[in-house]
C-alpha positions in Angstrom: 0.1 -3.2 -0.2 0.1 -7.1 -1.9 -2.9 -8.8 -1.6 -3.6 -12.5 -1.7 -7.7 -11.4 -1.5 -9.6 -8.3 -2.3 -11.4 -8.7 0.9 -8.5 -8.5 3.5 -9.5 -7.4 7.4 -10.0 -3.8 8.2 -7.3 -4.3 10.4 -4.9 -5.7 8.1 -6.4 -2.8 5.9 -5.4 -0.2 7.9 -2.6 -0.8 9.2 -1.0 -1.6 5.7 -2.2 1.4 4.0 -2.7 4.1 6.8 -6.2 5.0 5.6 -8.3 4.6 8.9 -11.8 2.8 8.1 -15.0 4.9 9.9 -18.3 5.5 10.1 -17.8 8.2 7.9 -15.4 7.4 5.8 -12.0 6.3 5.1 -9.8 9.1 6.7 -6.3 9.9 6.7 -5.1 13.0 8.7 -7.5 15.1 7.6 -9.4 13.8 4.4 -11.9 11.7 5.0 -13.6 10.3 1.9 -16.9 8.8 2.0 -17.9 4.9 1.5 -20.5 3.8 -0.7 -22.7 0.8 1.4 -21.3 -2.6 1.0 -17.4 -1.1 1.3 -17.3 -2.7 3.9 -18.9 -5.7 6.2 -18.3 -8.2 8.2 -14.8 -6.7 8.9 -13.8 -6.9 5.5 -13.2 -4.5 2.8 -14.2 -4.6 -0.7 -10.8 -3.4 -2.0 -12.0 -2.9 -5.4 -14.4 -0.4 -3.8 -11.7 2.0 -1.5 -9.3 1.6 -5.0 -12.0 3.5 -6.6 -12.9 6.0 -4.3 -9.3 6.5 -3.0 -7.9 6.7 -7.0 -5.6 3.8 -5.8 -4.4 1.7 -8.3 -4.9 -2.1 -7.9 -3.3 -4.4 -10.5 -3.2 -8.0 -10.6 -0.3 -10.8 -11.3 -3.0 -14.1 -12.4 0.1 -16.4 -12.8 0.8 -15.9 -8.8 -2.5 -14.8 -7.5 -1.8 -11.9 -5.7 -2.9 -8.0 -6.7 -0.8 -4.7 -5.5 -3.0 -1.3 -4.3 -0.8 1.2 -4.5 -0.7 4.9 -3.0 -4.5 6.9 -3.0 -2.7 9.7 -5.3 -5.9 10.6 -6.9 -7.4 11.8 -3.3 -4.4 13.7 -2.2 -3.2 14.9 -5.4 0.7 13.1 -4.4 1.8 9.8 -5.5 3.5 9.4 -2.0 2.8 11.0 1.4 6.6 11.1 2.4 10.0 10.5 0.7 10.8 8.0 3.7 11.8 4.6 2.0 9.7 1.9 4.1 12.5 -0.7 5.8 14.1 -3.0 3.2 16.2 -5.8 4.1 17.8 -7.4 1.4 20.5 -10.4 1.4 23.7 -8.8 -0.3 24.9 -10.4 -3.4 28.4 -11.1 -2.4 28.6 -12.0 1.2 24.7 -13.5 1.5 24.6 -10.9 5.0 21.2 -9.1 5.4 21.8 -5.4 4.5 19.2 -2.7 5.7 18.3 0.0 3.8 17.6 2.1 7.1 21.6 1.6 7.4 22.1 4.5 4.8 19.7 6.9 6.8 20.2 10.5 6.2 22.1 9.9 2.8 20.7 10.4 -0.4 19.9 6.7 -1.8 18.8 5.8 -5.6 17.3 2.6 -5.9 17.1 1.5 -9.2 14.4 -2.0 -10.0 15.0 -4.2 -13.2 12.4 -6.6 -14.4 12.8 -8.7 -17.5 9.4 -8.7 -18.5 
């Protein structure tokens, strides 16, 4: 999930991440993980919070403003809930079309990321 605030809506939240915000908790299927007061309020969370107790990791580029959570690995013991690749639509290099990665399902697929940094 990118973030440009580390108090998004519980909504936004959600929806993003999959982790469903209660009473009780933040639950997922079956694991339900309690909240310490103040996690959330006002309809907003306190992302550094849920990383914390979820063991997501949250890391932050300062030159652009924006942070990353990543997956809650440290509550489920798996860095990823599925091997299902989210929809990417990328322009293609050569022709400038939109090519969808969802266009290559049921094939085996190796994406491969570069950064010069």
């Amino acid at each position: 999930m990118l973030l440009e605030t580390l108090r998004p809506s519980v909504s936004d939240f959600s929806s993003q991440t999959g982790w469903e915000l209660k009473p009780e908790g933040a639950c997922r299927g079956d694991v339900c993980v309690p909240l310490p007061k103040g996690a959330v309020s006002s309809g907003r969370v306190d992302v550094n919070v849920l990383a914390e107790q979820l063991g997501m990791p949250l890391v932050q580029e300062e030159a652009a403003s924006v942070w990353a959570l990543g997956p809650a690995a440290g509550v489920t013991g798996h860095a990823l809930s599925t091997a299902v690749a989210p929809e990417l639509k990328l322009p293609d290099l050569r022709t400038g079309q939109v090519f969808n990665l969802s266009s290559l399902r049921g094939q085996k697929v190796l994406l491969v990321a570069w950064a010069s940094w």
